[in-house]
PDB file of N, H, CA, C and O in Angstrom:
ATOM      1  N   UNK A   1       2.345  10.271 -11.227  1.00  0.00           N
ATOM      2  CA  UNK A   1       1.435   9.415 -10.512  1.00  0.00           C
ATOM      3  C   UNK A   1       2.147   8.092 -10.248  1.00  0.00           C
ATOM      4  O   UNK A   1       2.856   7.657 -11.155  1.00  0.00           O
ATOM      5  N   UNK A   2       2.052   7.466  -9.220  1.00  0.00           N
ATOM      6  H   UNK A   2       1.476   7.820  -8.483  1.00  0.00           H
ATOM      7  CA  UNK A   2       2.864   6.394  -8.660  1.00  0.00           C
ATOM      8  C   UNK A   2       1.287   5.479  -8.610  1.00  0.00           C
ATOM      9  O   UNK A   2       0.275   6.095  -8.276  1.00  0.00           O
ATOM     10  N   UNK A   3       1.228   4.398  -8.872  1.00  0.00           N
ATOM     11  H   UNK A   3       2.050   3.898  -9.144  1.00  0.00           H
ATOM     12  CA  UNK A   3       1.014   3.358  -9.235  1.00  0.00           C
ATOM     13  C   UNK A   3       1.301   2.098  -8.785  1.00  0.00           C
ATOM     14  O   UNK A   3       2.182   1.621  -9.501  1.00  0.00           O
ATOM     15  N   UNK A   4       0.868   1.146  -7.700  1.00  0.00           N
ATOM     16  H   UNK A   4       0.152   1.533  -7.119  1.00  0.00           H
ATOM     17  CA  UNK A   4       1.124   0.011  -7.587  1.00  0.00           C
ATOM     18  C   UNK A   4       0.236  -1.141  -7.650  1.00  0.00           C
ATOM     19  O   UNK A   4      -0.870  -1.160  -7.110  1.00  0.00           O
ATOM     20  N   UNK A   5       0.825  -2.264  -8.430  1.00  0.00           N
ATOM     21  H   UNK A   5       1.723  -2.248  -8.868  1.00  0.00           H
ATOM     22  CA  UNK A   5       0.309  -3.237  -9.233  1.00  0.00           C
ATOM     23  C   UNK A   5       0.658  -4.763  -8.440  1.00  0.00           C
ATOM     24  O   UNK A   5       1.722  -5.048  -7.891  1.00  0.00           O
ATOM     25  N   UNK A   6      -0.589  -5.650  -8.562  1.00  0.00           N
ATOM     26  H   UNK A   6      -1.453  -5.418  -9.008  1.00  0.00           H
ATOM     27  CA  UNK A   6      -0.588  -7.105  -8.016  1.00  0.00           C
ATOM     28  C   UNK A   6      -0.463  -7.752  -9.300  1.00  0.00           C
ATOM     29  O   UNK A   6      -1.364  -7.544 -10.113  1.00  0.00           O
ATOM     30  N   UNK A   7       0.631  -8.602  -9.665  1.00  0.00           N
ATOM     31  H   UNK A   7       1.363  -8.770  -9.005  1.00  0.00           H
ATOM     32  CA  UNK A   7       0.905  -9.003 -10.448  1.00  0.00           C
ATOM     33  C   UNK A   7       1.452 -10.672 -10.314  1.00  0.00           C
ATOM     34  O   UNK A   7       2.493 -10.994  -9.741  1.00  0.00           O
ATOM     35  N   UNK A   8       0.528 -11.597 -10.958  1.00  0.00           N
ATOM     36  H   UNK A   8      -0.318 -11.335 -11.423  1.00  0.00           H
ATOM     37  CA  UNK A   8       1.121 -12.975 -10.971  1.00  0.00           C
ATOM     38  C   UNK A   8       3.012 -13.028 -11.172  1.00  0.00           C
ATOM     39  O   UNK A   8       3.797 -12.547 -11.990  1.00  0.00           O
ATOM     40  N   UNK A   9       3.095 -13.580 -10.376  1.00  0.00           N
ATOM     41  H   UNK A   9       2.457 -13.971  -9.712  1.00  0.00           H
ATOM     42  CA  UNK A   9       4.900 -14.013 -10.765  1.00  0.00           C
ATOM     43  C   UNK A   9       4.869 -14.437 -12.184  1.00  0.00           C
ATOM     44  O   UNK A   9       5.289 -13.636 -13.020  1.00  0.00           O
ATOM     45  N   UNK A  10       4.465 -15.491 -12.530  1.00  0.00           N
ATOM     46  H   UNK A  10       4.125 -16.141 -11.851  1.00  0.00           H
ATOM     47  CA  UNK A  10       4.308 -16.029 -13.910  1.00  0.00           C
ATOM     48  C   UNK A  10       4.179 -14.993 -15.152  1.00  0.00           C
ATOM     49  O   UNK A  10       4.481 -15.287 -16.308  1.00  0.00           O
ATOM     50  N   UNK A  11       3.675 -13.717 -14.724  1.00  0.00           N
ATOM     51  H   UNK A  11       3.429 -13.478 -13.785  1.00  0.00           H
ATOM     52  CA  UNK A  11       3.153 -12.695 -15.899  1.00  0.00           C
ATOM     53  C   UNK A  11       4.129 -11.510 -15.599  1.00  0.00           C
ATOM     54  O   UNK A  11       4.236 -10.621 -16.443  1.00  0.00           O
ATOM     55  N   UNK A  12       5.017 -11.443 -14.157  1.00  0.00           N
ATOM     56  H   UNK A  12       4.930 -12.165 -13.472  1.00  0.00           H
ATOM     57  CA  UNK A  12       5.557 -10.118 -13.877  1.00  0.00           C
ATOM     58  C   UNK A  12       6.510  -9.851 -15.114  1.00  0.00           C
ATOM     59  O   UNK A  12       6.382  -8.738 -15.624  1.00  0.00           O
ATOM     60  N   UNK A  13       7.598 -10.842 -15.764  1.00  0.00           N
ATOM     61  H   UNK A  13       7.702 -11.746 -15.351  1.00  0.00           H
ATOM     62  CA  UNK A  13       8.565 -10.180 -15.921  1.00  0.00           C
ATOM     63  C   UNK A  13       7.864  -9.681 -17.611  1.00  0.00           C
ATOM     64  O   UNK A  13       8.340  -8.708 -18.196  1.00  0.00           O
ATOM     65  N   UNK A  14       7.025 -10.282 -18.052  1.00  0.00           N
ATOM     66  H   UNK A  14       6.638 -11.072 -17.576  1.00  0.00           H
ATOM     67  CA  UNK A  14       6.520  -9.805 -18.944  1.00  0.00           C
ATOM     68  C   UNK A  14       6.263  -8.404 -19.075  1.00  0.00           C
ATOM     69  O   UNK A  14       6.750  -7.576 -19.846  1.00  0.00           O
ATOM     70  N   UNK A  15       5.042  -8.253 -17.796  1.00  0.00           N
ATOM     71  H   UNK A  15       4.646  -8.925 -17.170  1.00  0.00           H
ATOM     72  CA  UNK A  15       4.836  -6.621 -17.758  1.00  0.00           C
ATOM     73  C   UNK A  15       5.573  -5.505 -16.953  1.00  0.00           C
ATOM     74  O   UNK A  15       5.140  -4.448 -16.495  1.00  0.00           O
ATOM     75  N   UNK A  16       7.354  -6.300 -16.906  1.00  0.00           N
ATOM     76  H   UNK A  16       7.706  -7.158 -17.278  1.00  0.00           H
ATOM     77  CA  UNK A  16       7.830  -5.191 -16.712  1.00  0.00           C
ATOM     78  C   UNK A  16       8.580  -5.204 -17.903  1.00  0.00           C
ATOM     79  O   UNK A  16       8.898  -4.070 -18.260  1.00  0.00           O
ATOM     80  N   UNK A  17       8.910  -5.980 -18.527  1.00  0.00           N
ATOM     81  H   UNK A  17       8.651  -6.901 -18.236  1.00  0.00           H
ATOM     82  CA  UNK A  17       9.388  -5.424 -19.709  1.00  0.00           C
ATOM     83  C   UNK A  17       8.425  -4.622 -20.820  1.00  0.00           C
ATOM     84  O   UNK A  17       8.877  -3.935 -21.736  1.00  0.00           O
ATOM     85  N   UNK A  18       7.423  -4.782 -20.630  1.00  0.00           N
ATOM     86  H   UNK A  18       7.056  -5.339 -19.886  1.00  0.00           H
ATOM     87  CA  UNK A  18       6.377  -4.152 -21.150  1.00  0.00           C
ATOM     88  C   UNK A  18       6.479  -2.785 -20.764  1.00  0.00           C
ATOM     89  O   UNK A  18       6.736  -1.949 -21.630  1.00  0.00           O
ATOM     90  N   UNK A  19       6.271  -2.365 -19.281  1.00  0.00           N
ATOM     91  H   UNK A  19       6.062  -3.044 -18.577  1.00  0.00           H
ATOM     92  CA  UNK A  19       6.275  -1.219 -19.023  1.00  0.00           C
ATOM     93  C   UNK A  19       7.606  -0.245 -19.179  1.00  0.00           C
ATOM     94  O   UNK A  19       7.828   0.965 -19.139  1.00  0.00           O
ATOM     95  N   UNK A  20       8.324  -1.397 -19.367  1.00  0.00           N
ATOM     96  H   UNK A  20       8.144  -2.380 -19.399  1.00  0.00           H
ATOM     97  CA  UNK A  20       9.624   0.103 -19.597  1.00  0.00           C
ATOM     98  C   UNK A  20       9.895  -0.233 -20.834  1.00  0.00           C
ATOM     99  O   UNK A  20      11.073   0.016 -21.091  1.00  0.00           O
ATOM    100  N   UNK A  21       9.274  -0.727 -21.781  1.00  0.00           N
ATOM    101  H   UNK A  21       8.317  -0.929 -21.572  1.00  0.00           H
ATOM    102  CA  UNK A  21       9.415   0.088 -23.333  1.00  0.00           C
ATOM    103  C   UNK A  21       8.510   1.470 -23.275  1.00  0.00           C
ATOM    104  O   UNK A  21       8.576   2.281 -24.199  1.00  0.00           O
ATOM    105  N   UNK A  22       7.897   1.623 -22.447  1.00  0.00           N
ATOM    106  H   UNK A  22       7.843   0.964 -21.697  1.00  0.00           H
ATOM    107  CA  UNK A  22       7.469   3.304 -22.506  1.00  0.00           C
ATOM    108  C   UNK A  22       8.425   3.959 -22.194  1.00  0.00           C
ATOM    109  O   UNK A  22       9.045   3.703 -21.162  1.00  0.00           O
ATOM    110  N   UNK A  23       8.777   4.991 -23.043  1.00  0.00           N
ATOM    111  H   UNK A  23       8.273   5.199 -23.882  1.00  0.00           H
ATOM    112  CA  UNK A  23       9.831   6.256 -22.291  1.00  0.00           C
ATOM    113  C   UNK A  23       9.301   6.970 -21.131  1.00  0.00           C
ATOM    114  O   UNK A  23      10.029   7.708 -20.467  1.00  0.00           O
ATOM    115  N   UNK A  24       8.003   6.777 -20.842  1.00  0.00           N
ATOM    116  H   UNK A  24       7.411   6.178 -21.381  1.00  0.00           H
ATOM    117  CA  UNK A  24       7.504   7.798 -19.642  1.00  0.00           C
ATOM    118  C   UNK A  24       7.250   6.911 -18.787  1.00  0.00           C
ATOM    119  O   UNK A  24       6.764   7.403 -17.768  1.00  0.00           O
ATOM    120  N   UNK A  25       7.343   6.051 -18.762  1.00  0.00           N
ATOM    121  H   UNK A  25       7.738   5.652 -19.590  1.00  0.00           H
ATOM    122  CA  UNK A  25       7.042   5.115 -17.676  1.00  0.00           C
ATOM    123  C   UNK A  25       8.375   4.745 -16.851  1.00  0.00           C
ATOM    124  O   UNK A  25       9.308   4.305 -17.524  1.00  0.00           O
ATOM    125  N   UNK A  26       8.582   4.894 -15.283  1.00  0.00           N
ATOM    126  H   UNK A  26       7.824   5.251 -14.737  1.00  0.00           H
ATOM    127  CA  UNK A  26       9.447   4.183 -14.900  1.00  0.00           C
ATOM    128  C   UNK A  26       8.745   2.965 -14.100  1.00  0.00           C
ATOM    129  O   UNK A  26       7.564   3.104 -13.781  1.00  0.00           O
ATOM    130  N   UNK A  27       9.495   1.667 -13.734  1.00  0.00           N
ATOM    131  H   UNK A  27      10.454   1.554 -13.993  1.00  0.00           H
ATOM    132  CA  UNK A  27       8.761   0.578 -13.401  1.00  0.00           C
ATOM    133  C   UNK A  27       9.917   0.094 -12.366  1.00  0.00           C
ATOM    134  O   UNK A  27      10.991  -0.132 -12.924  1.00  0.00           O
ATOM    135  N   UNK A  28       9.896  -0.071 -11.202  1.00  0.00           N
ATOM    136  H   UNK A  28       9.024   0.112 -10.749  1.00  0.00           H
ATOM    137  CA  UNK A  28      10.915  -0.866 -10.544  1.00  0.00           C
ATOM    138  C   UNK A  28       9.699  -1.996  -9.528  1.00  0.00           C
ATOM    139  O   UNK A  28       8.601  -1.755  -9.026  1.00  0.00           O
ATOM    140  N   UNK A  29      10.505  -3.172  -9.569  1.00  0.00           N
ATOM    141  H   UNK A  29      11.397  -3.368  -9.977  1.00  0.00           H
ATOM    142  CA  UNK A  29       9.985  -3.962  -8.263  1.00  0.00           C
ATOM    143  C   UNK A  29      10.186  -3.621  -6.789  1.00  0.00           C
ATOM    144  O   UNK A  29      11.180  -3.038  -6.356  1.00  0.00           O
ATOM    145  N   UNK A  30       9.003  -4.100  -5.951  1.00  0.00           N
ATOM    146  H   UNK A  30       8.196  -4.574  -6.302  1.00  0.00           H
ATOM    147  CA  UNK A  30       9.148  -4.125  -5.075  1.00  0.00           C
ATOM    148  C   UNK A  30       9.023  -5.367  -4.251  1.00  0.00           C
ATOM    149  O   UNK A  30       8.518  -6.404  -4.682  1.00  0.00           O
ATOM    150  N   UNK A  31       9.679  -5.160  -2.618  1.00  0.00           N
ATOM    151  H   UNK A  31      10.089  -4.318  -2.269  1.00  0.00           H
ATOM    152  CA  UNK A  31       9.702  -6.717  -2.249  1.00  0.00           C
ATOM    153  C   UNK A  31       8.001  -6.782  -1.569  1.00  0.00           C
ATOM    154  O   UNK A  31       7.476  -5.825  -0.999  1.00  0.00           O
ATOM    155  N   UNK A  32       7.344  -8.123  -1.791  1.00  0.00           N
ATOM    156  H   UNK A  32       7.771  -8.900  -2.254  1.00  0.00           H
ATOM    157  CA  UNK A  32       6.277  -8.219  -1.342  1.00  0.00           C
ATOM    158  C   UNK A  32       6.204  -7.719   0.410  1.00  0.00           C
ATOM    159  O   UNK A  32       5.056  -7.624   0.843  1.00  0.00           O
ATOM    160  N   UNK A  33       7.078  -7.480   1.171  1.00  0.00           N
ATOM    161  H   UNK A  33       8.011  -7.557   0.819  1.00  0.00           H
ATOM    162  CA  UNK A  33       7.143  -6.964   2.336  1.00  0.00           C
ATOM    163  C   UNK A  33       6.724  -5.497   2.172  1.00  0.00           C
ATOM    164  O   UNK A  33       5.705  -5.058   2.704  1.00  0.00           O
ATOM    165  N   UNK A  34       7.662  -4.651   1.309  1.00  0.00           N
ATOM    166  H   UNK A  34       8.490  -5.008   0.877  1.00  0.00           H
ATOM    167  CA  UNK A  34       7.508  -3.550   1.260  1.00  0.00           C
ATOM    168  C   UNK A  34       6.095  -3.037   0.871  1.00  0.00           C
ATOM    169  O   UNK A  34       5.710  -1.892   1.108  1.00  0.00           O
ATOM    170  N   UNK A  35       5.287  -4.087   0.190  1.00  0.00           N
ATOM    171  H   UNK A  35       5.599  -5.018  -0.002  1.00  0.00           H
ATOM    172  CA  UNK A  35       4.356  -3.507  -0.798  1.00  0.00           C
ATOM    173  C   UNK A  35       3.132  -4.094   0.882  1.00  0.00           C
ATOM    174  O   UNK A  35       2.110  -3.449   1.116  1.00  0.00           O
ATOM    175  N   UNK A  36       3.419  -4.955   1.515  1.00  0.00           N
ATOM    176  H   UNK A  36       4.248  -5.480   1.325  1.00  0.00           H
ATOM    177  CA  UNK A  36       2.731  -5.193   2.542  1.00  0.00           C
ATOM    178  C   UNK A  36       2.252  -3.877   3.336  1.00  0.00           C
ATOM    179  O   UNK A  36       1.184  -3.265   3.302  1.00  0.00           O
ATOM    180  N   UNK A  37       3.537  -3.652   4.122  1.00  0.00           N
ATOM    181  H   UNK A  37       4.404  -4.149   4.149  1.00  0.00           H
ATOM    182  CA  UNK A  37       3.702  -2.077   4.522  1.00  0.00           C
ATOM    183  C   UNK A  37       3.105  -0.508   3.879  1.00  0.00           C
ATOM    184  O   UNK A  37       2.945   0.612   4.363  1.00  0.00           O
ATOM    185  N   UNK A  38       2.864  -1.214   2.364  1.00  0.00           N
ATOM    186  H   UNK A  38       2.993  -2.124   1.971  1.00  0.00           H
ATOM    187  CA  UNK A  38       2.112   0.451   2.120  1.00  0.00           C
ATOM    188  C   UNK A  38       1.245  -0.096   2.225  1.00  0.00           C
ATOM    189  O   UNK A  38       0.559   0.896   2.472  1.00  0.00           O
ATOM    190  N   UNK A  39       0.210  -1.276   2.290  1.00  0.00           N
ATOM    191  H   UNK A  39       0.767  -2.082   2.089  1.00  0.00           H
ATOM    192  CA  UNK A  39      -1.062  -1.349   1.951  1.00  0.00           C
ATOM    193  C   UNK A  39      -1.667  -0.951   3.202  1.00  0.00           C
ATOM    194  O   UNK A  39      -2.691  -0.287   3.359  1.00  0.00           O
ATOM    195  N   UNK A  40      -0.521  -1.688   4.492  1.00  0.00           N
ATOM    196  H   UNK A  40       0.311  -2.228   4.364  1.00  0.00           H
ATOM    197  CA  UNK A  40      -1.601  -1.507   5.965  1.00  0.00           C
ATOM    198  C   UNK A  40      -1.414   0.166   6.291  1.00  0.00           C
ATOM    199  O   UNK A  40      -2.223   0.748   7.015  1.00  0.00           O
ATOM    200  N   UNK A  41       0.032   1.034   5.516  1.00  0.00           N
ATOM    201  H   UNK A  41       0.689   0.562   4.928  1.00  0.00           H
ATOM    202  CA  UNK A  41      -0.292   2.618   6.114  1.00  0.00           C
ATOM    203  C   UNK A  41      -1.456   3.210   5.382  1.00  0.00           C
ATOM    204  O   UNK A  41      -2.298   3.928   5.921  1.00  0.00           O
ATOM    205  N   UNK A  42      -1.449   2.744   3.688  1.00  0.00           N
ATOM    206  H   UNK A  42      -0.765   2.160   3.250  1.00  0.00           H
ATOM    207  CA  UNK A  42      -3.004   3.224   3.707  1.00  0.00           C
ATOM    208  C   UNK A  42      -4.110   3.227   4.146  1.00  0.00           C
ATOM    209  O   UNK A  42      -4.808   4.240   4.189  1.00  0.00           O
ATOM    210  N   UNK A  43      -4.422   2.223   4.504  1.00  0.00           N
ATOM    211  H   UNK A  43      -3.855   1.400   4.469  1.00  0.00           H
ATOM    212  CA  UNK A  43      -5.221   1.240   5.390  1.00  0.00           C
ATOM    213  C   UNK A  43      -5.587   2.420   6.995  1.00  0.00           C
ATOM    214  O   UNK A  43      -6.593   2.984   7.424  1.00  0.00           O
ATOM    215  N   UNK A  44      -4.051   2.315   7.463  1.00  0.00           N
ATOM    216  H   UNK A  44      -3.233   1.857   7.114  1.00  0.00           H
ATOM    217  CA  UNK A  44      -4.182   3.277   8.491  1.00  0.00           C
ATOM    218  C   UNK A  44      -4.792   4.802   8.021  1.00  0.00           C
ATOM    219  O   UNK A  44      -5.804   5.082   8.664  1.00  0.00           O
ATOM    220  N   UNK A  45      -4.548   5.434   7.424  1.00  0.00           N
ATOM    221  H   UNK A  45      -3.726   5.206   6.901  1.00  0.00           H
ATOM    222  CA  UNK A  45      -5.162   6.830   6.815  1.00  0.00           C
ATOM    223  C   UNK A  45      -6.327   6.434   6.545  1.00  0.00           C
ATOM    224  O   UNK A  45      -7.019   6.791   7.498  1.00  0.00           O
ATOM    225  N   UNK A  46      -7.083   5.793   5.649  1.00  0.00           N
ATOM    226  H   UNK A  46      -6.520   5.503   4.875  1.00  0.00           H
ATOM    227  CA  UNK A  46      -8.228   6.118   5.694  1.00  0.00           C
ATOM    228  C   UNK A  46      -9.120   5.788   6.870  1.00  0.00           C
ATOM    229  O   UNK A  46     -10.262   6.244   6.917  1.00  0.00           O
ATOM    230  N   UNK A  47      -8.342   4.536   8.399  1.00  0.00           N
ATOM    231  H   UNK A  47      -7.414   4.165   8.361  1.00  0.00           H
ATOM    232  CA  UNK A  47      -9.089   4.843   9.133  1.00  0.00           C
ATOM    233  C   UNK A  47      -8.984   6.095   9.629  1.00  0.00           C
ATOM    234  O   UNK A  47     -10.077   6.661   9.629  1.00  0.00           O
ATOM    235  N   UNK A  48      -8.046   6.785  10.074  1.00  0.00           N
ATOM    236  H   UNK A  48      -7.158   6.325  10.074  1.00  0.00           H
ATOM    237  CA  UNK A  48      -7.729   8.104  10.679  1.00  0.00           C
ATOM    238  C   UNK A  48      -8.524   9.158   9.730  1.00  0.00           C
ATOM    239  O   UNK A  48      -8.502  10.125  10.492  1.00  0.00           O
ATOM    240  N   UNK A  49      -9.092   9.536   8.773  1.00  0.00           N
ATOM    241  H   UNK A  49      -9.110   8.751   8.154  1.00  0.00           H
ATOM    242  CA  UNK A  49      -9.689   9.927   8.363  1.00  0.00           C
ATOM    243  C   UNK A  49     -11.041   9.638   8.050  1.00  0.00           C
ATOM    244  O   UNK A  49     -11.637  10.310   7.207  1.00  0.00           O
ATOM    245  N   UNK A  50     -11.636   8.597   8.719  1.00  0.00           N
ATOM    246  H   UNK A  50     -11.152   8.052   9.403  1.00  0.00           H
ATOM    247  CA  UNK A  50     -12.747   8.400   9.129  1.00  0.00           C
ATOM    248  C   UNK A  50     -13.177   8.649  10.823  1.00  0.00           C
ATOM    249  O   UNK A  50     -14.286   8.780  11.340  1.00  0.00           O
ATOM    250  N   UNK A  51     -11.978   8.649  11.342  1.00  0.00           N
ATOM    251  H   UNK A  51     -11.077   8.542  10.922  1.00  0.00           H
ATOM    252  CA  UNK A  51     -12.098   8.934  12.942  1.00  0.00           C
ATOM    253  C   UNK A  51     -12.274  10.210  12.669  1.00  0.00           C
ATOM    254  O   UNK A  51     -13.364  10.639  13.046  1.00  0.00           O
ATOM    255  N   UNK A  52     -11.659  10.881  12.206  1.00  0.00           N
ATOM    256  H   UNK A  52     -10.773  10.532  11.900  1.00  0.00           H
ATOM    257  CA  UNK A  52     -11.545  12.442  12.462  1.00  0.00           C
ATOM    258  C   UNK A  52     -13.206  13.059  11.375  1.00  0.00           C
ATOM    259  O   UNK A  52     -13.471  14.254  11.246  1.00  0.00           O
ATOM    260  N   UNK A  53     -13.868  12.183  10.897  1.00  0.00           N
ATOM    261  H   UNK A  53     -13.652  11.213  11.002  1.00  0.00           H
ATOM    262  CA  UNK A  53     -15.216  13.142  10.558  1.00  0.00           C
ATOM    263  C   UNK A  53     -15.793  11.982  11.324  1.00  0.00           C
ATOM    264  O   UNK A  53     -16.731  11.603  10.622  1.00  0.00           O
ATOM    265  N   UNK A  54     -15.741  11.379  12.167  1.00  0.00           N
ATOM    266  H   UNK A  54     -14.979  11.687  12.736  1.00  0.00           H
ATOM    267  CA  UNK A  54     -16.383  11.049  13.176  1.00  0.00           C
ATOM    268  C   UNK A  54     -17.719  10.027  12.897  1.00  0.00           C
ATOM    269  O   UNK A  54     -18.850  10.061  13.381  1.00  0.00           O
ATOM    270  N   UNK A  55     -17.015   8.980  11.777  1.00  0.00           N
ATOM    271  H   UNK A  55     -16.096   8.952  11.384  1.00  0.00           H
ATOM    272  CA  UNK A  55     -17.801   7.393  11.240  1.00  0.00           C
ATOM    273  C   UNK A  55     -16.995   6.166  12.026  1.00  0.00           C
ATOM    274  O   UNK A  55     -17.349   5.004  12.228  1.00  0.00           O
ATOM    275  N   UNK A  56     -16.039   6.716  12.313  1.00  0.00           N
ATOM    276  H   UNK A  56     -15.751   7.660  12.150  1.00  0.00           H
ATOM    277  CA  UNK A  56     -15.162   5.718  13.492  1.00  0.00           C
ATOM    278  C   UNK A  56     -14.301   5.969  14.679  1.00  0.00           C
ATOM    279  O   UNK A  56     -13.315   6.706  14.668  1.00  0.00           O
ATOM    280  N   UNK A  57     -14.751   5.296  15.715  1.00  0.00           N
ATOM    281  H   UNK A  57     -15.552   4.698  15.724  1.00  0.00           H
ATOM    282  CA  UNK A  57     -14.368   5.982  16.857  1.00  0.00           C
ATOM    283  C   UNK A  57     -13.008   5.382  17.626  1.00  0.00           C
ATOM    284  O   UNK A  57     -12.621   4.214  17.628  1.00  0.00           O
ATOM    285  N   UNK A  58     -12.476   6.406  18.203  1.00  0.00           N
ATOM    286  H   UNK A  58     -12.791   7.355  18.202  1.00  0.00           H
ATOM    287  CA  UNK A  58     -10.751   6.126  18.087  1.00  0.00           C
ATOM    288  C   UNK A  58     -10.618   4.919  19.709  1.00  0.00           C
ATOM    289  O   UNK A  58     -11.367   4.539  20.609  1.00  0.00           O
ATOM    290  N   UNK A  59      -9.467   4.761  19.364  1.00  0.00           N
ATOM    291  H   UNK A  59      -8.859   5.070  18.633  1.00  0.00           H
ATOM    292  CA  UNK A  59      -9.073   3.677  20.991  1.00  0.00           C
ATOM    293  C   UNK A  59      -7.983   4.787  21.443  1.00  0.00           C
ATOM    294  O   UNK A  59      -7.184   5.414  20.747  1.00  0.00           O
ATOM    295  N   UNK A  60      -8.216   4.823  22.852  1.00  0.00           N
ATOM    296  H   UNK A  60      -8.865   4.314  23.418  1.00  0.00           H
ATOM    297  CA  UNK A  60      -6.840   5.208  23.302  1.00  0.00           C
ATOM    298  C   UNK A  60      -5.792   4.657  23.426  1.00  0.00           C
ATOM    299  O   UNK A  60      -5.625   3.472  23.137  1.00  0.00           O
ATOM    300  N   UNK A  61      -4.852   5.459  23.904  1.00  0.00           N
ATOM    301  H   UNK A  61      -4.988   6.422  24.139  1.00  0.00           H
ATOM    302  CA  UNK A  61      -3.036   4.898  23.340  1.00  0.00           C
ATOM    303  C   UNK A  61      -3.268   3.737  24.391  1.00  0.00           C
ATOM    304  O   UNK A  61      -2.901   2.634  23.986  1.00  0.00           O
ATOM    305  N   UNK A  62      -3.779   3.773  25.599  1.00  0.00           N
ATOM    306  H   UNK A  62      -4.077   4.668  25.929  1.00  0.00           H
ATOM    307  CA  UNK A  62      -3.781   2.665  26.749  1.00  0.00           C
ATOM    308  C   UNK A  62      -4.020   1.393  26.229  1.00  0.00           C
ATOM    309  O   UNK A  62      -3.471   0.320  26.479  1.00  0.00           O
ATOM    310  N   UNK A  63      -5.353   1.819  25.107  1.00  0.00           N
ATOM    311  H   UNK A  63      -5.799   2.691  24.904  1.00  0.00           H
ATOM    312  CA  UNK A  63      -5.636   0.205  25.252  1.00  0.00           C
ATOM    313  C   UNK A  63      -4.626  -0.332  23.919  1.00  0.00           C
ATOM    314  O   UNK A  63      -4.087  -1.438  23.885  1.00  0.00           O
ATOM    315  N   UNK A  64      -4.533   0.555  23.020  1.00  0.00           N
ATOM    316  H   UNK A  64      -4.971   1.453  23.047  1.00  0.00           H
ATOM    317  CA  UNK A  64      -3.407  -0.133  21.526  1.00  0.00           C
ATOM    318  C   UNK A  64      -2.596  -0.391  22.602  1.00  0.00           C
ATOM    319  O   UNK A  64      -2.897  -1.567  22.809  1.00  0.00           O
ATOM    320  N   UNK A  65      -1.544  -0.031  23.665  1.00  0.00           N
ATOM    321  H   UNK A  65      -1.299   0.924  23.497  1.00  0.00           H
ATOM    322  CA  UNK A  65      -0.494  -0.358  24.434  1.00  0.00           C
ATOM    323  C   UNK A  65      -0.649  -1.474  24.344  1.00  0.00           C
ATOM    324  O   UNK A  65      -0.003  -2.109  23.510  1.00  0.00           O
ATOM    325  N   UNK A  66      -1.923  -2.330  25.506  1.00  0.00           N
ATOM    326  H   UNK A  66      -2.448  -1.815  26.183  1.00  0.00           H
ATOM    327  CA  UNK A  66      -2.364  -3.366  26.252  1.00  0.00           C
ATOM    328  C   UNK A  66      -2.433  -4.161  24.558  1.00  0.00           C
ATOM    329  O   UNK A  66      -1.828  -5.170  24.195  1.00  0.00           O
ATOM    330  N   UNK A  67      -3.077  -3.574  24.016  1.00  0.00           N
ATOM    331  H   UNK A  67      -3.568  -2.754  24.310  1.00  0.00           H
ATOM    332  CA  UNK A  67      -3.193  -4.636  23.191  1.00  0.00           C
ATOM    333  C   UNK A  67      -1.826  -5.478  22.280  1.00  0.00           C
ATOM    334  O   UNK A  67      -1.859  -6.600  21.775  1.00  0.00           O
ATOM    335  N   UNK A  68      -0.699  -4.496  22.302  1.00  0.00           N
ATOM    336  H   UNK A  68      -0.672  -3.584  22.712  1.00  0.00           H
ATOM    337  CA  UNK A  68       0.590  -4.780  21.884  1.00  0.00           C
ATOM    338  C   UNK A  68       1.465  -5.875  22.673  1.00  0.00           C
ATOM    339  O   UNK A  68       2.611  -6.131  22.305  1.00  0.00           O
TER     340      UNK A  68
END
């Protein structure tokens, strides 16, 4: 299970040394960019999976274009 955590700067290096005194635990940082990027593709899936049982209704590619 992959796991990602919001963590004060002030408290990080604590709980990563914390987390890798577990042998089963691996713990690496990530750059706040990267962790940006998974939040908005999740973000994207669960809208796309609300379009598709049909609680939200989709835009066409025309107008995301226009809107880009």
């Amino acid at each position: 299970m992959k796991v990602l955590l919001d963590i004060k700067d002030s408290k990080a290096s604590f709980v990563m040394e914390l987390l890798q005194n577990f042998p089963f635990v691996k713990a690496k940082p990530i750059s706040a960019h990267k962790a940006k990027v998974l939040e908005d593709l999740k973000e994207a899936v669960k809208e796309m999976k609300l379009i598709k049982v049909g609680k939200l209704k989709a835009r066409n590619a025309e107008e995301l274009f226009h809107e880009l």
